[in-house]
C-alpha positions in Angstrom: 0.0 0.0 0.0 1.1 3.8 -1.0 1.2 6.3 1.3 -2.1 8.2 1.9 -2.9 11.8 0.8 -1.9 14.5 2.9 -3.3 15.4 6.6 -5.5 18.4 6.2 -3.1 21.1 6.6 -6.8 23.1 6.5 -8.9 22.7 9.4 -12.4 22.9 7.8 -14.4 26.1 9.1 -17.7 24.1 10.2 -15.5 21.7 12.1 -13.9 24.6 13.7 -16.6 26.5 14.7 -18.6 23.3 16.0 -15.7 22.3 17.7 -15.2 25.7 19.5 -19.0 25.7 20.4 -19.1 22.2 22.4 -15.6 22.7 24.1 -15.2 26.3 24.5 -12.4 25.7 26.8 -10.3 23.4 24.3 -9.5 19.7 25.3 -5.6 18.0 24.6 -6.6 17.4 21.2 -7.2 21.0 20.2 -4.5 22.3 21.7 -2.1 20.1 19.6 -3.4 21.6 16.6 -3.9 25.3 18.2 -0.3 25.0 19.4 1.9 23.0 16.9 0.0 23.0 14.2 0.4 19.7 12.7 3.0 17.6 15.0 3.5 15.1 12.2 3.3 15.3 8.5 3.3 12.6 5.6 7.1 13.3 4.7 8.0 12.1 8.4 7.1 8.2 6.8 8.1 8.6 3.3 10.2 6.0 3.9 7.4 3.9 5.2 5.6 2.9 2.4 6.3 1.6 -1.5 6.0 4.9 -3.8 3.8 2.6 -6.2 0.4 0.5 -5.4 -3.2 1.5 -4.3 -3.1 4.9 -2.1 -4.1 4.7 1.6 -4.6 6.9 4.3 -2.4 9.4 5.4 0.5 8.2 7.7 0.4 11.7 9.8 -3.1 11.1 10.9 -2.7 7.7 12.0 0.3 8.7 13.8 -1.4 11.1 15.5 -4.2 9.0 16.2 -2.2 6.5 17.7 -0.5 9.3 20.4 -4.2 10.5 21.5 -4.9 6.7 21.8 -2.4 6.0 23.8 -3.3 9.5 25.6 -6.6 8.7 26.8 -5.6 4.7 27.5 -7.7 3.6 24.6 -8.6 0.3 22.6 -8.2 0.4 18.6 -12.1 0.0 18.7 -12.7 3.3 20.8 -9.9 5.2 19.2 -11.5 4.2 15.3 -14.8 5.5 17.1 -13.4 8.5 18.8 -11.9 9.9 15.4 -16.1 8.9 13.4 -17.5 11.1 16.8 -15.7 13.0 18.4 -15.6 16.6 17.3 -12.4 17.7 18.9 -10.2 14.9 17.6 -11.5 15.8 14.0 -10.6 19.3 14.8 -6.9 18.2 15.6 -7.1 15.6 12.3 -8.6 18.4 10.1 -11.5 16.6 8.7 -14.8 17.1 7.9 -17.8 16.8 10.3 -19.0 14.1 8.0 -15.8 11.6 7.9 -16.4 8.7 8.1 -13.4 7.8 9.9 -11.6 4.1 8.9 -12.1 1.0 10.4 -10.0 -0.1 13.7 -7.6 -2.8 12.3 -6.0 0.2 10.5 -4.0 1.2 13.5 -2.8 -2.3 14.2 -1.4 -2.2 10.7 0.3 1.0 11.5 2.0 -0.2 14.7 3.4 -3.4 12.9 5.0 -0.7 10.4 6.1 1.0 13.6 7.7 -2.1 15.2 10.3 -2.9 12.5 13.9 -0.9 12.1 13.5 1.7 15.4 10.5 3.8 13.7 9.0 3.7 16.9 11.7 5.7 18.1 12.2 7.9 15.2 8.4 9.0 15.6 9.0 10.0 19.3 11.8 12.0 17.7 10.1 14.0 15.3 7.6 15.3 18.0 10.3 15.8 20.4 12.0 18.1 17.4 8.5 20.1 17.1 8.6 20.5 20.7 11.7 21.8 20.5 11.3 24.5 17.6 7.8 25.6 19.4 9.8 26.1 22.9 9.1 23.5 24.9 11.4 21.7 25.3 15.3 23.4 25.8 18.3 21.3 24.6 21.3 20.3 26.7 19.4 21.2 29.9 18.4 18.6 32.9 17.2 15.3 32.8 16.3 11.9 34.7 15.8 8.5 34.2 14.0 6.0 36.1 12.4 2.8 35.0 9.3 0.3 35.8 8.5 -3.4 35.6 5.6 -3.9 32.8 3.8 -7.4 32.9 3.4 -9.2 29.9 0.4 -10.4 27.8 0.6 -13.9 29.0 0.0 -16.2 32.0 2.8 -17.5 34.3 3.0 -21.1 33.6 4.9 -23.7 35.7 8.0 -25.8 33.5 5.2 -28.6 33.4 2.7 -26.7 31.8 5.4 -24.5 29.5 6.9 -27.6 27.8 3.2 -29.0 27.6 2.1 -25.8 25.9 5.6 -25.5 23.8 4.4 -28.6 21.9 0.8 -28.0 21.7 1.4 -23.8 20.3 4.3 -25.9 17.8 1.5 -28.5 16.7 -0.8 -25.6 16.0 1.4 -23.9 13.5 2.2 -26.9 11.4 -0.7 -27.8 11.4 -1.8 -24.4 9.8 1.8 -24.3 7.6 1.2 -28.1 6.1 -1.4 -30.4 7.8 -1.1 -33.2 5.4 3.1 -33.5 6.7 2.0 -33.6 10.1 -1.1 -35.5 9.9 0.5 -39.1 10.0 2.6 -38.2 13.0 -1.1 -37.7 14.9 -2.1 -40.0 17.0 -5.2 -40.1 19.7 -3.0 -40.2 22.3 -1.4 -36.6 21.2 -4.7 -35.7 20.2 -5.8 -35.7 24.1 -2.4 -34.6 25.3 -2.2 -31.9 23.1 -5.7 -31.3 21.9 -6.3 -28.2 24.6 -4.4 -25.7 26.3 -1.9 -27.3 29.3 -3.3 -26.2 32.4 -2.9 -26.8 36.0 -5.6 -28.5 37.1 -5.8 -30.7 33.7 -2.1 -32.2 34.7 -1.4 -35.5 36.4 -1.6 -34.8 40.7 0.7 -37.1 41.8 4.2 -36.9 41.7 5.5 -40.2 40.0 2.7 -39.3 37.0 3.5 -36.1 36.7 7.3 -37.2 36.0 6.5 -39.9 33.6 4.0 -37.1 32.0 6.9 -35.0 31.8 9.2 -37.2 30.2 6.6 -38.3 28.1 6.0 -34.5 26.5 9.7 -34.3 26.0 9.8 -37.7 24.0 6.6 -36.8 22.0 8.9 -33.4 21.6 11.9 -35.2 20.5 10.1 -37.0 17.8 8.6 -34.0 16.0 11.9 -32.0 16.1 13.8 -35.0 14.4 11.0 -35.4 11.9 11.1 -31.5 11.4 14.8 -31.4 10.8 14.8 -34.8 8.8 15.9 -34.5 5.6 12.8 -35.1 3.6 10.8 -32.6 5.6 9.9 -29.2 3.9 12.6 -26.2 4.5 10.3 -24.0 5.9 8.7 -25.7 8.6 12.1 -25.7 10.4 12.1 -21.5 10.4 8.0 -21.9 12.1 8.6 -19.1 15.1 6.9 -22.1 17.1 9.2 -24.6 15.8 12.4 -22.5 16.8 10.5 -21.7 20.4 10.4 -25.3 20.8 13.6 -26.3 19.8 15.2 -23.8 22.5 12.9 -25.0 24.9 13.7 -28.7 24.6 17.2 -27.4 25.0 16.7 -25.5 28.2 14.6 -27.6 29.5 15.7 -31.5 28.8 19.1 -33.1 28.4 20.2 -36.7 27.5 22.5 -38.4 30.4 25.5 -41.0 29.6 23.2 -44.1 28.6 21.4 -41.6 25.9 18.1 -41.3 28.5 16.0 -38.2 27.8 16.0 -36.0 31.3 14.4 -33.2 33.0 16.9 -30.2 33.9 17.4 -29.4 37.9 15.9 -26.6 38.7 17.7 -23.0 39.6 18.0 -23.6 43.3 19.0 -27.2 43.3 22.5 -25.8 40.9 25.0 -25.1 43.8 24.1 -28.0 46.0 25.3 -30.3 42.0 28.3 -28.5 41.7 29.2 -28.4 45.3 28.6 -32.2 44.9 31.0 -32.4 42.3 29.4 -35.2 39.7 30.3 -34.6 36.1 27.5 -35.6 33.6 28.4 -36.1 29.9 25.6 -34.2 28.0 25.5 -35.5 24.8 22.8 -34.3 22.3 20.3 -36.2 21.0 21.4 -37.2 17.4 22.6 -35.3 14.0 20.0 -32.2 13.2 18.5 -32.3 16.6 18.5 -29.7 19.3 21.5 -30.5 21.7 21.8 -29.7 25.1 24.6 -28.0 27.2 24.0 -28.1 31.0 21.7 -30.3 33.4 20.1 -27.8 35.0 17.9 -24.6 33.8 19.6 -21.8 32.4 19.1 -18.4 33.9 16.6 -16.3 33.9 18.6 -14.1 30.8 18.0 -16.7 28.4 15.4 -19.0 29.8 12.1 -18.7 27.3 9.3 -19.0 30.4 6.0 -19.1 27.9 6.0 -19.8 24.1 3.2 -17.2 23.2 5.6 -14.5 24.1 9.3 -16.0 23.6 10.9 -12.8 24.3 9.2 -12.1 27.5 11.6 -12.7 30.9 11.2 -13.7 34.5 12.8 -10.9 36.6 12.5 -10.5 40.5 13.3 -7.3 42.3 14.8 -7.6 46.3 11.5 -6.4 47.8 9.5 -6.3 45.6 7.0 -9.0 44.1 8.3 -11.2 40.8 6.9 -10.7 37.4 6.8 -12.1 33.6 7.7 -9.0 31.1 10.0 -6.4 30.3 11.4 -2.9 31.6 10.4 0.1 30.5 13.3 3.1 31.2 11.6 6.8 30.8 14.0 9.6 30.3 12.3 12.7 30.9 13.5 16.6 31.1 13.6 18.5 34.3 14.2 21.7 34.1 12.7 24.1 36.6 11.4 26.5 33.6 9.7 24.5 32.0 7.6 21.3 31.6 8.8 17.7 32.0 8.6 16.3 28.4 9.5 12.6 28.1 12.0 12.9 25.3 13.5 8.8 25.0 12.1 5.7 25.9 13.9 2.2 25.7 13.0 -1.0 26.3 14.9 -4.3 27.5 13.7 -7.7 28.5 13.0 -8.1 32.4 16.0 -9.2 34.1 19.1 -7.0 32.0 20.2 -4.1 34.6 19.6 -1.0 34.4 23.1 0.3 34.5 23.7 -1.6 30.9 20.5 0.9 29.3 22.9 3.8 30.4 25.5 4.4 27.5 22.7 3.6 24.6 20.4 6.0 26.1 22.9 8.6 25.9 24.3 7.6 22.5 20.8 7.8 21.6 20.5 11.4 23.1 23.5 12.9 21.3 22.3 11.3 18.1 19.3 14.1 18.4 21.4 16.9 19.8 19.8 16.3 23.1 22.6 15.1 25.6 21.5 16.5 29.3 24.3 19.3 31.0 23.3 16.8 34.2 21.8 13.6 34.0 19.8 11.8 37.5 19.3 8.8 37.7 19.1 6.4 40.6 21.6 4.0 42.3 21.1 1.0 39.5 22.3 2.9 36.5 25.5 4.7 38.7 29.0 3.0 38.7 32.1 4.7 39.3 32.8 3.3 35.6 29.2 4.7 33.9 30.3 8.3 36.0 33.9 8.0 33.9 32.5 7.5 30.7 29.6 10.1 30.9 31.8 12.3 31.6 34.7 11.6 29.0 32.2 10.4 26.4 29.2 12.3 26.5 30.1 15.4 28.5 27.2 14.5 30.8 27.6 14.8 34.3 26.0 11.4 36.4 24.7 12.2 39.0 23.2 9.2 41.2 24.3 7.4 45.0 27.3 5.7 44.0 26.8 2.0 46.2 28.8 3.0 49.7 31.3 0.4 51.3 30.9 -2.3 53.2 29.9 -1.4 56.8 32.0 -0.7 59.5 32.2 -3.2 62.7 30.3 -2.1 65.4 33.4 -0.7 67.2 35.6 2.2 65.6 37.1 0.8 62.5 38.9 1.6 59.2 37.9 1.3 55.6 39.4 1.5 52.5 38.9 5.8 52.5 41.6 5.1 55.4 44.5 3.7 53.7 46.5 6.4 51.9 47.1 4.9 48.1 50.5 6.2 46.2 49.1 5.2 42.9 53.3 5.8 41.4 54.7 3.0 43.5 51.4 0.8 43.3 51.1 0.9 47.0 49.2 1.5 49.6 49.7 2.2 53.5 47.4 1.5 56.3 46.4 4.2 59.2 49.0 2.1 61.5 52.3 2.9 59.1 52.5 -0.7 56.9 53.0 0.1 53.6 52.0 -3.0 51.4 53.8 -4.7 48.8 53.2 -3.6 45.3 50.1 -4.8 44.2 48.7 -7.0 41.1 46.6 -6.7 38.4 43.7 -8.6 38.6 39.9 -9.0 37.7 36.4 -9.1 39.6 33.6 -10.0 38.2 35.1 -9.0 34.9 36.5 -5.7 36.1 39.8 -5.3 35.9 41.4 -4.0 39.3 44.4 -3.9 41.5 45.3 -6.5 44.2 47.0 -4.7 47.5 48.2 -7.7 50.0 49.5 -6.6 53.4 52.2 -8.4 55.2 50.5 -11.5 57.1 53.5 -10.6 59.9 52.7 -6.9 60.5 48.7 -7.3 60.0 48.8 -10.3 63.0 51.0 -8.2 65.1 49.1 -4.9 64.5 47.0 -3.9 68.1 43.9 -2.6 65.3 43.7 -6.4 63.9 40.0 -7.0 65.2 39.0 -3.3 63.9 40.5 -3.3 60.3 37.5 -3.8 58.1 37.4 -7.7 56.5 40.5 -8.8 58.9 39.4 -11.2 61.3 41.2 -13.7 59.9 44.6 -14.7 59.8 46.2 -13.4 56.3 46.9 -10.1 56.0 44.6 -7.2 55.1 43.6 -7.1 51.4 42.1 -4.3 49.5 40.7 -4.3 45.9 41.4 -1.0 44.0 39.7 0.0 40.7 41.7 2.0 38.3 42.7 5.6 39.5 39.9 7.6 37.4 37.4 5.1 38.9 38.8 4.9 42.5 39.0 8.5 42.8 35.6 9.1 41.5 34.3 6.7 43.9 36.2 8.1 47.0 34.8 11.3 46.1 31.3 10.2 45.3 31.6 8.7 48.6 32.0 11.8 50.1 29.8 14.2 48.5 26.6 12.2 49.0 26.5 12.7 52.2 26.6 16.6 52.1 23.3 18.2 52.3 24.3 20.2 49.1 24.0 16.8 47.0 21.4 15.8 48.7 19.2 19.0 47.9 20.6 18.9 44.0 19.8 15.1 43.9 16.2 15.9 45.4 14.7 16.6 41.7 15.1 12.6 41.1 12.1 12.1 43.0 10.1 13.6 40.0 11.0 10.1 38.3 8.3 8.2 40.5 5.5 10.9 39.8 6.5 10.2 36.3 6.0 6.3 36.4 2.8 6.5 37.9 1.1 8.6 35.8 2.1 6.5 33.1 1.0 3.6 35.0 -2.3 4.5 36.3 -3.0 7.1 33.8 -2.1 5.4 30.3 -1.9 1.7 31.3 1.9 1.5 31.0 1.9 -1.6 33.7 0.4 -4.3 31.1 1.5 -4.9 27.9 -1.0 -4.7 24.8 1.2 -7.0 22.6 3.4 -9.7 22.7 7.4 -9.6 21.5 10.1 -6.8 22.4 9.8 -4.7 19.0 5.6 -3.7 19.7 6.3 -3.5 23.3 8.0 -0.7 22.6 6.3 0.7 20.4 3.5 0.5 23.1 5.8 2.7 25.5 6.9 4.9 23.0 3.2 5.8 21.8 2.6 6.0 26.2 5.3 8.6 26.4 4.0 10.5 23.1 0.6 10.6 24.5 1.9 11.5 28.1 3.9 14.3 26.5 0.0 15.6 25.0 -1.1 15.2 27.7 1.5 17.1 30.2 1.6 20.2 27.8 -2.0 20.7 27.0 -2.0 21.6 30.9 0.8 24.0 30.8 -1.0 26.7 29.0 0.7 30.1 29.4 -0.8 33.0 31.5 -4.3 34.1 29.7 -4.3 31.1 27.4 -7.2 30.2 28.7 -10.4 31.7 29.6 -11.0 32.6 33.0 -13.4 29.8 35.3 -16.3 30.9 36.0 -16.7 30.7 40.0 -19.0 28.0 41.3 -22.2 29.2 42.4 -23.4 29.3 46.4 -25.1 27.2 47.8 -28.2 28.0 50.0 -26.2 27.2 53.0 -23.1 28.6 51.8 -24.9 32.1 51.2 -26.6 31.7 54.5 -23.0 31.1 56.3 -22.2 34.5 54.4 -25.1 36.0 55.7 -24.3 35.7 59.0 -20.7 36.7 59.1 -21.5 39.9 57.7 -24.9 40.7 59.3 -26.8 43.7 58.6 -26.1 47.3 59.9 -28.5 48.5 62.5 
């Protein structure tokens, strides 16, 4: 399909004046078109649609469609029937009072146009830069970042009823790609298995059947993968999205032991009582052109597919807080005191990926559009002294977020490592009692690279302080792990300057984040996903931060913009009350 013909550049003059009648005041819709005019236009997606083939609707209305949807927490249905009825959305679209409007399965076209190669993002982008060239929004200013669990469109399912409903959502699709290849592979036994969804209460209740139905899935899952990858089997039944689902599956799920038994994985928390027991399995795979498998117990929760009607979705858990099936959403908003807060980049990541790995694309993503933040808040999960370096040296941006503090002191007086004096020349260090270590070593935690300091096992067991010295209760001497200089120092002095009440009052403006998430949230339904897979969950939190924006600036009128209110009338009571405040002379 072509692109459309232009959005009406032209609001008709009986939609206007019928428009003014019933909302003499002006609703978020009007004001979008009062005060930017149009906020998209049909070059924005030229590069959308083919330049030949039958001509559709215009691209800029649907896209703006699409932000008052998400605006006013809409379905497709209501938003198709808001733009046939209502008269201030026609005033924003420019049409006539007579349109007829289109029907609602046009705006889940849109969004699937939307999903592929970052358009969802390049949409936010052009409204940000119309924000930008009307004056509300300043460059280079003040921002935050905070982010929010979202829940996906699915229900949790045990690892019984996920490999159950793996084979059953796979059966389904070949069956719709080529029912006469799997048809002789049917039997009534699968038919009763698989012939419904895999729920709890339909699954064996003791424990012994529910293990031999469990091994029984993964044999009946077995079989259809080798047939699938067989030789004589059709090509494209092997690149099904149900087929690969179950293939992974199988391999997170099941492994073959040393006698070539099919198994079910360990579980997570069973995996350091196996490798404290120390007994080696051979995992070989199942045969040529079948899935194989690479550990006996689950994978984690990065990789592990937990349903197959939404293979990208992640189990995540938070300390504190309850666990949940979905994504994360990270909101970067400005926060500049003159000003409104304007929601100017959105990103999306499954579930469990920290939030300090979201940091450097969301600022490459920033200076891309000339929009890199003087400071930058953000909270404790995104701030390392390593992410503080390389804002700083790559970006220009200043961090500014609790840097994680030290491990506590004893209960009586102590030192820490702020104690020991470091002379980073001669790759030593000396502790408050005089004992200057030897030089230290290079080395590596957790992948980061580092410096080793050892003290003397002699002078630490002799020193008076050996009970108070932070992590020496022991007999070796005391040992301290140093990140490179830039980073050490940064931390030392992040350390610091936390504590002051100056950093405290700068850092106070974070808070804003939370307002931020919960009107999102509770406001424009930000919590549950619409759609399943990573690309149209974003575009679902893109279009929530578009129509936030709408919403958000629509109330910031300036001075006079407005007409006055009219004050509410008294009451009988209320005039009475007056009355006899202010009784009559005489």
């Amino acid at each position: 399909m072509a692109m459309g013909p232009s959005s009406g550049r032209v609001i008709p003059p009986l939609t206007v004046q019928v428009a003014r009648a019933s909302n003499p005041r002006g609703t978020a819709a009007m004001w979008v078109r009062d005060r930017l005019d149009e906020l998209f236009t049909d070059e924005d997606f030229a590069d959308w649609f083919p330049a030949d083939g039958r001509r559709g609707l215009s691209p800029a209305r649907l896209a703006m469609v699409s932000v008052l949807q998400y605006a006013e927490n809409m379905s497709d249905r209501q938003a198709a029937e808001a733009v046939r009825c209502r008269l201030d959305w026609k005033y924003c679209l420019g049409l006539e009072l007579d349109d007829p409007g289109f029907d609602f399965s046009v705006l889940s076209e849109f969004r699937d146009r939307m999903a592929r190669d970052g358009r969802a993002d390049g949409l936010l982008a052009v409204m940000i830069e119309h924000l930008v060239a009307a004056g509300l929004v300043k460059r280079h200013g003040q921002m935050r970042t905070d982010s929010t669990h979202v829940l996906a469109a699915v229900r949790k399912l045990n690892r019984v009823e996920l490999v159950a409903e793996t084979l059953r959502a796979a059966l389904e699709e070949l069956a719709a790609a080529d029912d006469a290849w799997l048809a002789p592979m049917v039997t009534a036994r699968w038919a009763k298995r698989y012939g419904r969804p895999a729920r709890y209460d339909r699954l064996p209740k003791a424990k012994e059947d529910l293990a031999a139905y469990v091994l029984q899935v993964g044999e009946d899952g077995m079989r259809l993968l080798r047939s699938v990858y067989q030789d004589g089997a059709p090509p494209r039944l092997r690149a099904l999205l149900q087929v690969q689902v179950l293939r992974q599956v199988w391999v997170q799920q099941y492994w073959y032991d040393a006698d070539g038994q099919l198994g079910w994985r360990d579980p997570k928390d069973s995996h350091d009582r196996l490798s404290r027991r120390g007994a080696p399995r051979r995992l070989d795979g199942p045969g040529e052109g079948s899935p194989g498998v690479g550990s006996a117990r689950v994978p984690w929760s990065s990789t592990e597919i937990v349903t197959p009607h939404d293979a990208e979705a992640r189990f995540a858990h938070r300390p504190g807080k309850a666990a949940w099936v979905g994504y994360k959403d990270h909101q970067t908003e400005t926060c500049d005191t003159d000003g409104p807060n304007v929601i100017v980049h959105v990103t999306t990541q499954t579930a469990p990926e920290q939030d300090i790995s979201t940091l450097e694309s969301i600022h490459r993503a920033l200076a891309e559009r000339d929009l890199l933040p003087v400071e930058h808040l953000v909270d404790a999960g995104y701030v390392s002294p390593a992410t503080i370096l390389q804002a700083a040296v790559d970006h220009g941006v200043m961090l500014l977020g609790p840097v994680r503090p030290g491990s506590p002191r004893l209960r009586r007086p102590g030192f820490d490592k702020r104690d020991f004096r470091i002379d980073w020349d001669q790759h030593t260090a000396t502790c408050p009692r005089g004992v200057t270590s030897p030089p230290w070593k290079d080395t590596q935690i957790a992948g980061q690279p580092g410096h080793s300091v050892l003290f003397p096992r002699a002078a630490c067991r002799a020193c008076e302080d050996r009970l108070s010295c932070t992590g020496n209760t022991g007999g070796r001497g005391r040992h301290l792990f140093l990140m490179p200089r830039p980073q050490q120092e940064i931390q030392d002095r992040a350390r610091v300057e936390q504590e002051t009440l100056a950093w405290k009052g700068r850092y106070a403006m974070r808070a804003g984040c939370e307002a931020t998430v919960s009107e999102t949230v509770h406001a424009h339904g930000l919590r549950h996903c619409r759609y399943r897979g990573l690309a149209k969950v974003h575009v679902q939190h893109v279009l929530t931060a578009a129509g936030t924006n709408i919403i958000r600036l629509s109330e910031c009128f300036p001075p006079g913009a407005t007409p006055p209110r009219t004050p509410r009338p008294l009451t009988p009571f209320q005039r009475l009350c007056q009355n006899t405040k202010n009784p009559p002379a005489g």
